[in-house]
MARGUNU-322473 format. One line per 8 residues: their letters; for each residue z, y, x of C-alpha. Coordinates in pm, 1 decimal. Layout:
A> Z/Y/X  ...
END
This chain:
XXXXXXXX> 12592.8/12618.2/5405.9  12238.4/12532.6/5250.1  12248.3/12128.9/5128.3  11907.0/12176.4/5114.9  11591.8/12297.1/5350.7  11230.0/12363.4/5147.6  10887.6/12390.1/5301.3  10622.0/12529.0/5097.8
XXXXXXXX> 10296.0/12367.6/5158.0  9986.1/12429.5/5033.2  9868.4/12047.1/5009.0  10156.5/11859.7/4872.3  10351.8/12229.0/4739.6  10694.5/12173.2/4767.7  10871.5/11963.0/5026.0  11269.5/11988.2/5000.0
XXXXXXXX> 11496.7/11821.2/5248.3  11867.6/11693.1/5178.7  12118.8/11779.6/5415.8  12358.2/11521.8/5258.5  12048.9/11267.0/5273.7  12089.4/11084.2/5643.6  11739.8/11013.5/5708.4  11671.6/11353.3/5530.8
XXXXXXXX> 11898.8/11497.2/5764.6  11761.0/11322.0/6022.1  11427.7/11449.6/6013.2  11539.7/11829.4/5952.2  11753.8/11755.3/6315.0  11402.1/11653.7/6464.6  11151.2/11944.6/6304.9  11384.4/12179.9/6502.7
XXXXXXXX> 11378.3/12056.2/6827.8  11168.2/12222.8/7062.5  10929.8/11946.5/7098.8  10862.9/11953.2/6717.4  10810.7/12360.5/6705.7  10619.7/12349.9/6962.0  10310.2/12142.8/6760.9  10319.6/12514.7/6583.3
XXXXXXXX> 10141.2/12658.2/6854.7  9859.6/12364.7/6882.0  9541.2/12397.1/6615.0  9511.3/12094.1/6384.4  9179.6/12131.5/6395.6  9155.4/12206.5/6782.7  8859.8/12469.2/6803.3  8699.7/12438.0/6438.9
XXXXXXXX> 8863.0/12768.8/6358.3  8518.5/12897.5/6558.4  8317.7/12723.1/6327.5  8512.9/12709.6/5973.1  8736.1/13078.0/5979.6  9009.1/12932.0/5784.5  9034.6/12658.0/6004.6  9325.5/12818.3/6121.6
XXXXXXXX> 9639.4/12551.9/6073.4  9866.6/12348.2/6286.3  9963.9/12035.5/6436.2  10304.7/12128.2/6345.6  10191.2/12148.7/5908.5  10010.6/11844.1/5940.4  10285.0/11651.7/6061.1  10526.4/11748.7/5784.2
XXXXXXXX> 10254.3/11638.1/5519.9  10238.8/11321.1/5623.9  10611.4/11258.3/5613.1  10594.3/11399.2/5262.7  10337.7/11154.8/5190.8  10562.6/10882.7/5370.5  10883.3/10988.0/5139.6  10652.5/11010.9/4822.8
XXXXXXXX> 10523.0/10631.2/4857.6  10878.4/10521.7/4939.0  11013.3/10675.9/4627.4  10720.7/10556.8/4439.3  10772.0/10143.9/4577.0  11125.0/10137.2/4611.6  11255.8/10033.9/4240.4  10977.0/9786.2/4296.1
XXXXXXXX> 11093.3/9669.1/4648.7  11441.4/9751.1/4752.6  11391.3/9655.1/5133.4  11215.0/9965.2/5195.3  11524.8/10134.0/5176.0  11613.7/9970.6/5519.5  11286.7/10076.0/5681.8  11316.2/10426.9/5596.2
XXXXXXXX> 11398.5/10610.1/5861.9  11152.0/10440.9/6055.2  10885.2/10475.3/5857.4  10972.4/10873.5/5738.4  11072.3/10947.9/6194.8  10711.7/10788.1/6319.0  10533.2/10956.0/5998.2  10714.7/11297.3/6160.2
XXXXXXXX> 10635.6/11208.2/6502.7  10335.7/11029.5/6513.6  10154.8/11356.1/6651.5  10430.1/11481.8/6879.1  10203.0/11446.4/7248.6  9884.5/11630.2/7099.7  9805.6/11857.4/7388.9  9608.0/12159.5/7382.8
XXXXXXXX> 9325.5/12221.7/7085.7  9417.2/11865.4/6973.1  9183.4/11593.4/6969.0  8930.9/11819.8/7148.2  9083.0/11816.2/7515.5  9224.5/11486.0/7511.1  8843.9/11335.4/7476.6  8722.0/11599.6/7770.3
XXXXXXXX> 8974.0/11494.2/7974.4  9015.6/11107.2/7839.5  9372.4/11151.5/7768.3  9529.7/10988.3/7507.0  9802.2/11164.6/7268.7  9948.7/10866.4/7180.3  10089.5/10723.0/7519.0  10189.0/11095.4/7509.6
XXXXXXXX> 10379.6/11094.9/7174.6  10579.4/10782.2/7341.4  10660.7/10947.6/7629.7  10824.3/11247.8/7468.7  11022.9/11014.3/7207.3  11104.1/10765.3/7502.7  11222.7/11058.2/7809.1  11492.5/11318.0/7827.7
XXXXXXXX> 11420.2/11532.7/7518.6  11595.5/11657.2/7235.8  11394.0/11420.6/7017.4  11496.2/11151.7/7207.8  11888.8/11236.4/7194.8  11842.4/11298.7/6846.5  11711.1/10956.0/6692.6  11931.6/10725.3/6961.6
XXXXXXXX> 12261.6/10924.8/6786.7  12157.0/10857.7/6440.4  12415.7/10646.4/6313.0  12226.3/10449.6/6012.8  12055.7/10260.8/6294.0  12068.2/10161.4/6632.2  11794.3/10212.3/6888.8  11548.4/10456.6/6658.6
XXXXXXXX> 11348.1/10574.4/6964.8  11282.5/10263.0/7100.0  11167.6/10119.4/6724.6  10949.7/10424.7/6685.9  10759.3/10348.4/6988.6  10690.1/10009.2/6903.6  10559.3/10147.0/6587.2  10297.8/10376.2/6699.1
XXXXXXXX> 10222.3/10089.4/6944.3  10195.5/9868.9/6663.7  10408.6/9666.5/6779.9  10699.4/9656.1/6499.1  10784.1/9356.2/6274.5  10751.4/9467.3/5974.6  10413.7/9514.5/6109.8  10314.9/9665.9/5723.6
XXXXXXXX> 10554.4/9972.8/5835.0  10290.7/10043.9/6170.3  9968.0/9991.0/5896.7  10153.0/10274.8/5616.1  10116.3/10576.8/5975.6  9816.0/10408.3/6195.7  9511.4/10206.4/5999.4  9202.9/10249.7/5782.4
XXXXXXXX> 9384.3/10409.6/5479.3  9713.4/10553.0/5650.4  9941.4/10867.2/5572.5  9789.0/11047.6/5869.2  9414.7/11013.2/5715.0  9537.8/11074.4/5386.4  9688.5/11390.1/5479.4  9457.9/11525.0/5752.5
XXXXXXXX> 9174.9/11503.0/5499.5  9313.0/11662.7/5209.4  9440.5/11961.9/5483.3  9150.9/11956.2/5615.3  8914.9/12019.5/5355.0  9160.1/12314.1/5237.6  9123.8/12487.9/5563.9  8766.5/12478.8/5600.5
XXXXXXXX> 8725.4/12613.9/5284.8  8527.9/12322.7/5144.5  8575.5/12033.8/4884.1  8386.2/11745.9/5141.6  8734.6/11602.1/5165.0  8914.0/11590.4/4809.3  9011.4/11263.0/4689.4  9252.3/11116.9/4463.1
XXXXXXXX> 9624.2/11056.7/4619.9  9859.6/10966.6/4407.2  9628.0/10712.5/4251.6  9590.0/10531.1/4604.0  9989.6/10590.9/4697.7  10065.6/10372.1/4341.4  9823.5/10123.0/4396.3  9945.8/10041.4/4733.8
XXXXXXXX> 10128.7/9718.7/4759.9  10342.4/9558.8/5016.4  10237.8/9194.4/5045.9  10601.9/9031.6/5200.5  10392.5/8712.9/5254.2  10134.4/8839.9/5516.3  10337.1/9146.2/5605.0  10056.6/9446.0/5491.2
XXXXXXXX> 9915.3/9647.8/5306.2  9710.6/9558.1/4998.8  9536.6/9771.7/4754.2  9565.4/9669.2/4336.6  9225.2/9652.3/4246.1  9267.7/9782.5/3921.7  9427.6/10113.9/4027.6  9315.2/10126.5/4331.6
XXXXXXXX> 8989.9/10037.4/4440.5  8734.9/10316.3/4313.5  8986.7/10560.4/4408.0  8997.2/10404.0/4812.5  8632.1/10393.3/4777.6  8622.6/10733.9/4692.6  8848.7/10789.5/5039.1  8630.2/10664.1/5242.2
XXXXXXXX> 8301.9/10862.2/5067.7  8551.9/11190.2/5164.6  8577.9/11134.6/5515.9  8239.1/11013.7/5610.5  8133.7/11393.6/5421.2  8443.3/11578.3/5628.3  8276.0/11408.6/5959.6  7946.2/11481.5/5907.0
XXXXXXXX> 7954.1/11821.4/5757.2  8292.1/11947.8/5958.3  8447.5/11782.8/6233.7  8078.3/11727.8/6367.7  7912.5/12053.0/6218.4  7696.2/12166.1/6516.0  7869.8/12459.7/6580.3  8187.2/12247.0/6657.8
XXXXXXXX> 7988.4/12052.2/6908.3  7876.6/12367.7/7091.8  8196.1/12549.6/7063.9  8323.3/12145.0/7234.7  8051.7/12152.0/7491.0  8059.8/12502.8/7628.3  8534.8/12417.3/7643.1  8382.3/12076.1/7820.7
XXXXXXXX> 8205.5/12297.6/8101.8  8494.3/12550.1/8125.1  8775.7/12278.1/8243.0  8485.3/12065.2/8407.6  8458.6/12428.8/8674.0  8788.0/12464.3/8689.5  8854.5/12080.6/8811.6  8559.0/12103.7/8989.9
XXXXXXXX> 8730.4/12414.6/9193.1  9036.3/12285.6/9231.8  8943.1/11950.6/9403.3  8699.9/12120.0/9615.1  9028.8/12373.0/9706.3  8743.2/12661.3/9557.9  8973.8/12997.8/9490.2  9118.9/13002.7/9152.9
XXXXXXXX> 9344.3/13326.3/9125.3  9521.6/13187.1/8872.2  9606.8/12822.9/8730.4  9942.8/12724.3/8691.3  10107.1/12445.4/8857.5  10144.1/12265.1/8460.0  9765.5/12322.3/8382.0  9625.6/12205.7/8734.4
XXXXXXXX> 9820.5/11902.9/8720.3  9707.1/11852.5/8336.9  9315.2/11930.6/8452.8  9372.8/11670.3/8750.8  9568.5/11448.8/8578.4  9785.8/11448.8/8885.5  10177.3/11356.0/8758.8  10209.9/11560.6/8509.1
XXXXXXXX> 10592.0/11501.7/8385.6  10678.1/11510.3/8005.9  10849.1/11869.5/8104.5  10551.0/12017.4/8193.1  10314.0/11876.7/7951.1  10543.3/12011.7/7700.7  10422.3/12347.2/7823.1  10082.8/12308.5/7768.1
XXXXXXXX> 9957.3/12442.4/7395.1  9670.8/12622.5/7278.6  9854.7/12964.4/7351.4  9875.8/12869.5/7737.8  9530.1/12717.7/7750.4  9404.4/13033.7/7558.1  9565.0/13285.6/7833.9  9386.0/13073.6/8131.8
XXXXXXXX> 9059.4/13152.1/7967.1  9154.0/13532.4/7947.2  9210.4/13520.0/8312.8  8924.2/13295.5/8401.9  8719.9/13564.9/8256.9  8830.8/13776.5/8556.4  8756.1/13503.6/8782.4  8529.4/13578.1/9122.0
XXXXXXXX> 8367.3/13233.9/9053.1  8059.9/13398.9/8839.2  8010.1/13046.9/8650.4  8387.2/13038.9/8528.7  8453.0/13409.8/8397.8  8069.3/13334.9/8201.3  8160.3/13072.1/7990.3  8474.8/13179.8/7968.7
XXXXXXXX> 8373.9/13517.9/7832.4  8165.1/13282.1/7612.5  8384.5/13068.8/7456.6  8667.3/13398.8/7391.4  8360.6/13632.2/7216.8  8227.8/13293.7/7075.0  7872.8/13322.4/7206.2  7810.0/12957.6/7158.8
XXXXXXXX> 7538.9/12728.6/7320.3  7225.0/12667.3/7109.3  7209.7/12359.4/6971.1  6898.2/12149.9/6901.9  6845.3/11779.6/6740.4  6748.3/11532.4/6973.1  6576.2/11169.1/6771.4  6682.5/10889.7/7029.4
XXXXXXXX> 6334.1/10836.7/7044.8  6292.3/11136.9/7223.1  6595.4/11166.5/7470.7  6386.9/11075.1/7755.2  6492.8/11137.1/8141.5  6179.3/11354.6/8221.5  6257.7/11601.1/7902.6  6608.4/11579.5/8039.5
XXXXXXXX> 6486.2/11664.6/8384.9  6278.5/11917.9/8244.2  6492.0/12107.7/8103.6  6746.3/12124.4/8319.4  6458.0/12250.9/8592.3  6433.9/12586.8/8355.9  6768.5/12619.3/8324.2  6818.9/12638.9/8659.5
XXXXXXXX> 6441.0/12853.7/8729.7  6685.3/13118.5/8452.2  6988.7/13131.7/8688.8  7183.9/12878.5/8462.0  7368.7/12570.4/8636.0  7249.6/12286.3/8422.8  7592.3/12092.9/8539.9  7766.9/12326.3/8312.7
XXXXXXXX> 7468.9/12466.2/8107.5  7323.7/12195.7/7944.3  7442.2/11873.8/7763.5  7403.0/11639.7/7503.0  7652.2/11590.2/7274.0  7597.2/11264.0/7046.2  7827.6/11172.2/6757.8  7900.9/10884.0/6584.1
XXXXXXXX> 8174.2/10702.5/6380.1  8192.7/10438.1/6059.5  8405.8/10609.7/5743.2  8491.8/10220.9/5719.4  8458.7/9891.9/5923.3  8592.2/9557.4/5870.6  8824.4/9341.5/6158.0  8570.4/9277.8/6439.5
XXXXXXXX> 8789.6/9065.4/6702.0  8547.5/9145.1/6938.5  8555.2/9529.2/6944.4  8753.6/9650.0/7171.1  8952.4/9864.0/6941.3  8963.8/9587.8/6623.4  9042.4/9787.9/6301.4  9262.6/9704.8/6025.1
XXXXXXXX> 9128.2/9577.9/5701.3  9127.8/9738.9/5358.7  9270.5/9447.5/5166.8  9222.4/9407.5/4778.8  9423.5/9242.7/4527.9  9164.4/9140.9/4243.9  9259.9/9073.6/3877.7  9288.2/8672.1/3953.1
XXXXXXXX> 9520.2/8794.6/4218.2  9296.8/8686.6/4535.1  9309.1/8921.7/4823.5  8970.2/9041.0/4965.2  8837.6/9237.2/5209.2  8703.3/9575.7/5096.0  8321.1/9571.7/5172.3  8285.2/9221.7/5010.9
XXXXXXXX> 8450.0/9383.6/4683.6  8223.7/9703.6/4738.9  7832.6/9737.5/4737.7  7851.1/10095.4/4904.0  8177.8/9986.1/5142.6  7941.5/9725.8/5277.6  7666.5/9926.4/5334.8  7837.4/10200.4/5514.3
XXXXXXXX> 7977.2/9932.5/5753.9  7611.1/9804.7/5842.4  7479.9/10178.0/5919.2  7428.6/10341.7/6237.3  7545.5/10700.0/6223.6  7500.8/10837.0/6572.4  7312.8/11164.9/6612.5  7234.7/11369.0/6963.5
XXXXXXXX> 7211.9/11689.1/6999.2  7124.5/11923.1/7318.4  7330.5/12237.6/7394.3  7205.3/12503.3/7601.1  7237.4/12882.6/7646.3  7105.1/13045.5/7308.4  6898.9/13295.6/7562.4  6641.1/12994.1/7618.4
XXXXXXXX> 6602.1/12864.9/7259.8  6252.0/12957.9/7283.9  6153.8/12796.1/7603.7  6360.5/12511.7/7519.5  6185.4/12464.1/7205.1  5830.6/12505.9/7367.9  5935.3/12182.7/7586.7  6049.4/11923.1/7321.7
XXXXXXX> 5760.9/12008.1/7115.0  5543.3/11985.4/7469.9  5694.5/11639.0/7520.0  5658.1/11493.7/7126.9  5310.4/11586.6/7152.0  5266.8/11399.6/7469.4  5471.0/11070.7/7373.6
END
């Protein structure tokens, strides 16, 4: 037999696995399990591939990448700090796994339906599956499945080992932008790796992350400059938010239907509990992937509901909605109301015709106890060896943590842009 298992990628090249390695062998064990292949068959970049061609790449890739970046930073701190060795398969299983519950199209569904991939990702590692039998008889450690949950929960001492897969400069970011960029054909989201991964130091006395200064800190700036350009010219491209909003009406007519008991000739029983959120088990979510989704949209097309088969004919021959930047200013409730009166004076629902999609994110924000998500910190270790936070270290950190980047736009059927047009301009003129 093979001692060894290779993986070409096209973001970190070559990525060989040791059979006679037990964490090594460990993870080979948990990319074949069914639960694992199927993240093959989900898009990493949920429906961008409308948008960006290329865009074409999977949950399953992107998971793999950032275990390579996991083993890389091990091998690189190791001679440095021994005790790593201990946390290995920990770190190198939730690095593998950390993606495991992504349902269908990725991040894209799980925000139209407010699911949440994570609690997800937990179940699968925590029920009966083949990932769960797999880490609980892996002999280097005792209870792995339970540890890996606490680490994606952030709830594992070392706590630096939940910061290295989930924070504000984490393997998953790391790799999702560098994959990212490559897909969508673009060079928004290049930034230097290997000069963050060996600047990255484990402080044992506050148990985290900390970046050297020297090394490190134009090169995490530089990071963060990359994905605030992915998000504002890719994941939020405009075409992205119409090819989101018109997917947000589709399920939206289908739930409507089936809690009204409306005729649906075909839904199975997986996806109607999924689109109700009505007790879904881990066995049947594990069903759900872009390939099933994809197949109720062929059949909705066939649908006797006439709203249903239309935007799902849509969305499969990509005849997006129109969209059209909205200043806040202007978002007004008789524009709003307007609007949706000629949508409906056209024969167009505005319930599933017409909405406003609005954006916004920070590339970077400091601990705000408040929030109710608190972030991490970038932490920095200067050259007379006092840690800081990043933005007080960094003129343009700071001042991306003070800005407001929220945009609106309006989405509507590309048959009105006109008349659509004719209004806004109708209602600036009159404010």
């Amino acid at each position: 037999m093979k001692s060894t298992r290779t993986y070409l990628d096209p973001i970190h090249r070559e990525i060989i696995l040791d059979f006679n390695n037990p964490c090594e062998k460990l993870i080979c064990d948990l990319i074949d399990t069914p639960e694992f292949q199927r993240l093959r068959r989900i898009h990493q970049l949920g429906i961008t591939h409308l948008t960006f061609q290329g865009a074409e790449g999977s949950r399953f890739t992107h998971s793999l990448g950032v275990m390579q970046i996991a083993r890389k930073f091990i091998k690189i701190v190791s001679p440095h700090f021994p005790d790593i060795e201990e946390q290995t398969p920990f770190i190198l299983a939730s690095a593998l796994l950390h993606d495991i519950g992504h349902g269908p199209f990725s991040h894209v569904t799980e925000k139209i339906l407010d699911l949440d991939h994570e609690d997800w990702s937990c179940r699968i590692i925590s029920d009966d599956t083949r990932v769960h039998e797999i880490l609980d008889n892996f002999s280097k450690t005792s209870n792995l499945a339970a540890n890996i949950i606490k680490i994606l929960k952030k709830a594992y001492y070392p706590k630096y080992v939940s910061h290295l897969i989930s924070s504000q400069a984490d393997f998953d970011r790391f790799d999702y932008l560098l994959r990212d960029t490559y897909l969508a054909g673009t060079s928004y989201g290049m930034f230097a790796l290997d000069r963050i991964l060996h600047s990255m130091i484990i402080d044992t006395k506050d148990d985290r992350i900390v970046i050297d200064g020297d090394k490190g800190l134009v090169a995490v700036e530089d990071y963060l400059f990359s994905r605030y350009s992915m998000y504002t010219q890719v994941y939020y491209h405009k075409k992205n938010l119409a090819a989101k909003a018109l997917l947000a009406s589709i399920l939206s007519r289908a739930q409507f239907m089936l809690k009204n008991q409306i005729r649906l000739n075909f839904c199975d029983d997986a996806t109607k509990k999924w689109l109700l959120k009505d007790g879904l088990s881990t066995y049947e979510y594990l069903k759900l992937d872009d390939i099933q989704l994809n197949y109720h949209l062929k059949r909705w097309c066939e649908e006797d509901d006439a709203i249903l088969s239309d935007l799902s004919l849509r969305f499969l021959n990509r005849r997006l909605p129109k969209t059209m930047y909205i200043d806040e200013s202007e978002l007004s409730e008789s524009l709003i109301s307007k609007i949706k009166d000629t949508l409906n004076k056209h024969g167009f629902d505005p319930v599933y015709y017409f909405r406003v999609e609005s954006t916004g994110f920070k590339p970077y924000d400091y601990y705000r106890p408040e929030a109710s998500l608190p972030q991490t910190n970038i932490m920095i270790k200067t050259n007379n060896g006092q840690i800081e936070e990043l933005s007080k270290l960094s003129k343009p950190i700071e001042a991306m943590t003070k800005n407001d980047y929220a945009t609106s736009f309006l989405t509507f059927p590309s048959e009105l842009v006109s008349i659509i047009e004719q209004i806004k301009e109708l209602q600036s003129c009159a404010t």
